[in-house]
Every structure is written in structure tokens, then in C-alpha cells.
C-alpha beads as a LAMMPS data file, in Angstrom:
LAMMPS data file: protein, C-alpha beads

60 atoms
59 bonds

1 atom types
1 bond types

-500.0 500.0 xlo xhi
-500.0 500.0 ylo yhi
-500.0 500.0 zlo zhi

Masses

1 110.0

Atoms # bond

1 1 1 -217.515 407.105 382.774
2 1 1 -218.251 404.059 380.582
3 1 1 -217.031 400.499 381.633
4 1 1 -217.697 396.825 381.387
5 1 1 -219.824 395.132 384.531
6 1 1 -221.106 391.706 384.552
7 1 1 -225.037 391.632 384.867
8 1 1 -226.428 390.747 388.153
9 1 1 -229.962 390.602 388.642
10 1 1 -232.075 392.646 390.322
11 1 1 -229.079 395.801 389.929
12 1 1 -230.152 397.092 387.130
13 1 1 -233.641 398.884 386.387
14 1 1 -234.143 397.313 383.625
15 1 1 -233.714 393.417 381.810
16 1 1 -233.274 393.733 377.876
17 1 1 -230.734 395.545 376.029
18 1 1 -232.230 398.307 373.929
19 1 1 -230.626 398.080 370.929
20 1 1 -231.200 394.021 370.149
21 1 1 -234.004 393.591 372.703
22 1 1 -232.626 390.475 373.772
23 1 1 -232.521 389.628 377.894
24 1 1 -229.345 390.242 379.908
25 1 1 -228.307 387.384 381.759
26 1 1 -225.187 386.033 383.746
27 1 1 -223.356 385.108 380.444
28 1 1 -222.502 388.101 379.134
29 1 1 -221.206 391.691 380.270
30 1 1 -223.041 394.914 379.934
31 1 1 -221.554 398.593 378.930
32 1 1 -222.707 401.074 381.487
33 1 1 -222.703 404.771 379.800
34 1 1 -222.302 407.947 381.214
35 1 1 -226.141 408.690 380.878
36 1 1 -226.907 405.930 383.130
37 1 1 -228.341 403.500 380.077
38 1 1 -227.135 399.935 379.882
39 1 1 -226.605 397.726 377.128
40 1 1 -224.832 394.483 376.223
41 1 1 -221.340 394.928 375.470
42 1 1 -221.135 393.404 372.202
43 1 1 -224.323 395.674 371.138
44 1 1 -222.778 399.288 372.169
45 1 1 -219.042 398.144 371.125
46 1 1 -220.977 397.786 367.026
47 1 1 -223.130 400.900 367.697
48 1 1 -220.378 403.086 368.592
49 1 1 -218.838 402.157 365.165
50 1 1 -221.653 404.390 363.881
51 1 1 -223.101 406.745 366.357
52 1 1 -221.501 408.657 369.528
53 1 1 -224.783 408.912 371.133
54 1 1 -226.851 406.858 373.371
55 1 1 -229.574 405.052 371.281
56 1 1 -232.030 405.206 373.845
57 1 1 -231.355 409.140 374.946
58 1 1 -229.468 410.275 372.236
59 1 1 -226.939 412.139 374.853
60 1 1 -223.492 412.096 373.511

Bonds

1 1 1 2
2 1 2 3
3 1 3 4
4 1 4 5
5 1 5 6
6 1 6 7
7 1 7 8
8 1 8 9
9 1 9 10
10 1 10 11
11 1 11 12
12 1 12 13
13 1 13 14
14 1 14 15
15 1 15 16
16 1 16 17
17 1 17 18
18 1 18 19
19 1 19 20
20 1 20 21
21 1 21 22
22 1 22 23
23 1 23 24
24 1 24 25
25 1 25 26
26 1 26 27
27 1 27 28
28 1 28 29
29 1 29 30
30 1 30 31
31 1 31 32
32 1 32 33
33 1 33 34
34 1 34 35
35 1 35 36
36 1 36 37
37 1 37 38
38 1 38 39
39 1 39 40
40 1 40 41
41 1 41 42
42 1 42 43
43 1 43 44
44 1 44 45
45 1 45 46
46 1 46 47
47 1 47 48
48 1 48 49
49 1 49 50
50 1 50 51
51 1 51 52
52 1 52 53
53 1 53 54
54 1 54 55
55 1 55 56
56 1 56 57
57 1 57 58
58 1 58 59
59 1 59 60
């Protein structure tokens, strides 16, 4: 399942977000998908407006 997780680091394989490239850091929350990716919470909340799919594996 999806959900909301504040970033902690070291967890998380990697340090940007994919879709605005920008680093994670202790300010803001990240959106785990079911594919494993992570991504800033703001970011995937606008991309889902427009696309189902991951944008880094494209799994729906």
C-alpha cells in the first residue's frame, strides 16, 4: 500500500525525489508506493492528478 512517512535519513535508498529532483529532508513527508519508489508528498499528490503510474517505473 501507499502512505505518508516522514523522511529519516539513511532509511531510504535513495536522497532526491524523482519527479522535482529536489533533496528529501526532515521538513517534509514522503509518499511510499506500492512499487517500492519514494517521492515527496506534495510531488506524487500533483502527479497522480495526471498519471496512475509510477514516474520512475511506470507500474500502475
Amino acid at each position: 500500500p501507499s502512505y505518508r512517512l516522514p523522511y529519516i535519513k539513511g532509511k531510504f535508498n535513495d536522497d532526491k525525489c524523482f519527479i522535482c529532483r529536489d533533496d528529501f529532508n526532515e521538513r517534509v513527508y514522503l509518499w511510499k508506493i506500492p512499487c517500492g519508489h519514494i517521492y515527496h508528498f506534495q510531488c506524487m499528490k500533483t502527479c497522480l492528478r495526471y498519471s496512475r503510474v509510477c514516474p520512475y517505473c511506470r507500474t500502475e
